[in-house]
C-alpha positions as CSV (number, residue, x, y, z in Angstrom):
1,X,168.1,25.1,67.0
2,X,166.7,26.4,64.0
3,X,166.7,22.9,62.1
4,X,164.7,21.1,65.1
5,X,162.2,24.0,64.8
6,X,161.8,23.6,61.3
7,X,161.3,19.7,62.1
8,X,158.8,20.3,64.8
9,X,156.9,22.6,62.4
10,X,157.1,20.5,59.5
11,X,155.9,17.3,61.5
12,X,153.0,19.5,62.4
13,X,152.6,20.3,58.5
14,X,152.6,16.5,57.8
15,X,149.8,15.7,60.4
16,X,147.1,18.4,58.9
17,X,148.6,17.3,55.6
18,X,147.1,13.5,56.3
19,X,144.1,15.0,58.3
20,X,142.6,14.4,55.2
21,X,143.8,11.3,53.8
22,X,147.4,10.2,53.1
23,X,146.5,8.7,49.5
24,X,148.0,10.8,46.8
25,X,144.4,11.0,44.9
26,X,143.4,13.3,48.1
27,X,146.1,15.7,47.2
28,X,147.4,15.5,50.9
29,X,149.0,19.2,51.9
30,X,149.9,20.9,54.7
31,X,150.6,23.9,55.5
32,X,151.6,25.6,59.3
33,X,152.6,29.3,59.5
34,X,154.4,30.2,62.7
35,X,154.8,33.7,64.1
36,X,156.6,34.2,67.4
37,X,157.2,30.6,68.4
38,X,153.3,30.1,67.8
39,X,151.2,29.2,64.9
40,X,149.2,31.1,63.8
41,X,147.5,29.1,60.9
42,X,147.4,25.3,59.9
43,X,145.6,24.3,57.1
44,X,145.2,21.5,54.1
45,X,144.1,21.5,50.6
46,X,140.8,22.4,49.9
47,X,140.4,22.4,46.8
48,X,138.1,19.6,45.7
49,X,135.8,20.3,49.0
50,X,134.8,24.3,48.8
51,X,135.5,23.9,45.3
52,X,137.8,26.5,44.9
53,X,140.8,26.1,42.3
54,X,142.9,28.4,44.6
55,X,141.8,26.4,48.2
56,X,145.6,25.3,48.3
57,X,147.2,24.7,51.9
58,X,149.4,27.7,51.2
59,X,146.7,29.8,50.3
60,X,143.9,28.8,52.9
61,X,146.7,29.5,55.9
62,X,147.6,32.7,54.5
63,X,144.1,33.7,54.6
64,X,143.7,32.3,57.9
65,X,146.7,33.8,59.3
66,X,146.0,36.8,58.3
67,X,142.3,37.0,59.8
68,X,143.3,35.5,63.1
69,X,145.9,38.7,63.2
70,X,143.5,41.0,61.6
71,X,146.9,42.3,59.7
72,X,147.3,42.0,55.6
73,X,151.1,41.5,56.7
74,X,152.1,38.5,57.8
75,X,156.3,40.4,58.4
76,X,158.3,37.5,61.0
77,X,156.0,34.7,59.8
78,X,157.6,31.5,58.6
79,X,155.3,29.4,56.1
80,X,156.3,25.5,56.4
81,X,154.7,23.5,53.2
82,X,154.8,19.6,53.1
83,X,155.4,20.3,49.0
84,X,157.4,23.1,47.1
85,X,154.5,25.9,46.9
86,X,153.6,26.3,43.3
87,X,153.3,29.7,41.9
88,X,150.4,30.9,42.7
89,X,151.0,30.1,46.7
90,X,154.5,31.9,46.0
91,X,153.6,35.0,44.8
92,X,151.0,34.9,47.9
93,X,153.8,34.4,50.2
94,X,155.5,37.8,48.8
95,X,152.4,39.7,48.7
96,X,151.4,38.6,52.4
97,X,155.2,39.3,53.5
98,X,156.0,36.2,54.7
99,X,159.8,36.3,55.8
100,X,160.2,32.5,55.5
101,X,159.0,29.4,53.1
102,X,160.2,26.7,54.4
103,X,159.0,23.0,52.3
104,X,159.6,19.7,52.5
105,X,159.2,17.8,49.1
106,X,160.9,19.7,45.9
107,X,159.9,19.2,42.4
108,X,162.4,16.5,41.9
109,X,160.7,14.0,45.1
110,X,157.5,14.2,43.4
111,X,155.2,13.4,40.4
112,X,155.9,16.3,37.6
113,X,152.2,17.0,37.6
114,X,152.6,18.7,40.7
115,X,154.0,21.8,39.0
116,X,153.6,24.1,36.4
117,X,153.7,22.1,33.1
118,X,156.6,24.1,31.6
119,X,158.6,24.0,34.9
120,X,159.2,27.2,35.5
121,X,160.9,27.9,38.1
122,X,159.5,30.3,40.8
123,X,161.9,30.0,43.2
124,X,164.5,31.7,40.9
125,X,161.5,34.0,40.2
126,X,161.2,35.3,42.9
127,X,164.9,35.8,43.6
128,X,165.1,37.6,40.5
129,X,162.1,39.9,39.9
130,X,160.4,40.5,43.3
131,X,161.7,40.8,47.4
132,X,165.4,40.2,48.6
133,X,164.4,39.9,51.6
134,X,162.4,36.6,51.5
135,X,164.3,32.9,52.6
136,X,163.0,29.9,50.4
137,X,164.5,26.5,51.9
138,X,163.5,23.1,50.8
139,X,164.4,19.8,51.6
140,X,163.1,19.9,55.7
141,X,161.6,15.9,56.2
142,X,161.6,15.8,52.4
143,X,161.7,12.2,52.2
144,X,158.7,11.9,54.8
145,X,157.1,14.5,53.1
146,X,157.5,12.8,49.4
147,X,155.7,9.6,50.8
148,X,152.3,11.6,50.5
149,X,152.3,12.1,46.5
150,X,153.1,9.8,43.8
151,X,156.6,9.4,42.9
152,X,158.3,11.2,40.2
153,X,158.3,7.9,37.8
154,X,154.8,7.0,39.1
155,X,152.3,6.0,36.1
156,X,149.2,7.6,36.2
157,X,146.2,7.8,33.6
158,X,146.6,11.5,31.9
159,X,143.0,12.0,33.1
160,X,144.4,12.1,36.7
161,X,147.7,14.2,35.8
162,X,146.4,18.1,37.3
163,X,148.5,20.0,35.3
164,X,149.4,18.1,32.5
């Protein structure tokens, strides 16, 4: 059951993902955090439109999440990502709580300059410096999910490449 779940989430993920656009250039993400069998928050990047470097799916849900709960905790919630959350939208899902990241396209679906130039890895991180108690799974609808950034071999001018 819980696979289907994470499907049904992660479909919803996908649609506000291409609420904005499904070109790559629009940097289509999604992001849906469920609590209880409801969600709670679904949002996109926003980067580009508030502007706001940190506007990431991840990072706009939390916040939402956590205002529509009026709790700095988001303990139960699962966070489903159409992309591997970078860093930054990591560590938010530890400091928020979250008991569950669960992301469709990894690193190795997508364009390098998705990441952190020097790949590190937060997923190992996280496992090794902060909370035990946190699941990271990747791979739900990946290959759907991988259709809305350039590919991994995809040639794109260096003036294009984010963090390259």
């Amino acid at each position: 059951m819980r696979k289907d779940d994470d499907e049904r989430w992660m479909r919803m993920a996908l649609d506000v993902a291409r609420s904005k656009g499904s070109h790559p250039s629009t940097s289509p993400l999604g992001c849906v955090i469920v609590l209880d069998g409801k969600v709670i928050a679904a949002e996109r990047n926003q980067t580009h439109e508030l502007p706001d470097a940190t506007a990431h799916a991840e990072m706009m849900a939390i916040r939402r999440a956590c205002e529509g709960t009026g709790e700095l905790e988001l303990r139960g919630a699962t966070l489903y990502s159409t992309l591997q959350p970078c860093g930054m939208c990591t560590m938010a899902s530890i400091w928020s709580k979250v008991r569950r990241v669960v992301f469709g396209a990894g690193r190795e679906d997508v364009h390098p300059m998705y990441f952190e130039a020097k790949h590190v890895d937060t997923l190992a991180f996280i496992a090794d410096a902060y909370r035990d108690d946190i699941e990271i799974e990747g791979g739900c609808l990946a290959g759907e999910c991988a259709t809305l950034y350039y590919g991994p071999d995809a040639e794109l001018p260096k003036e294009e490449q984010a963090n390259l």
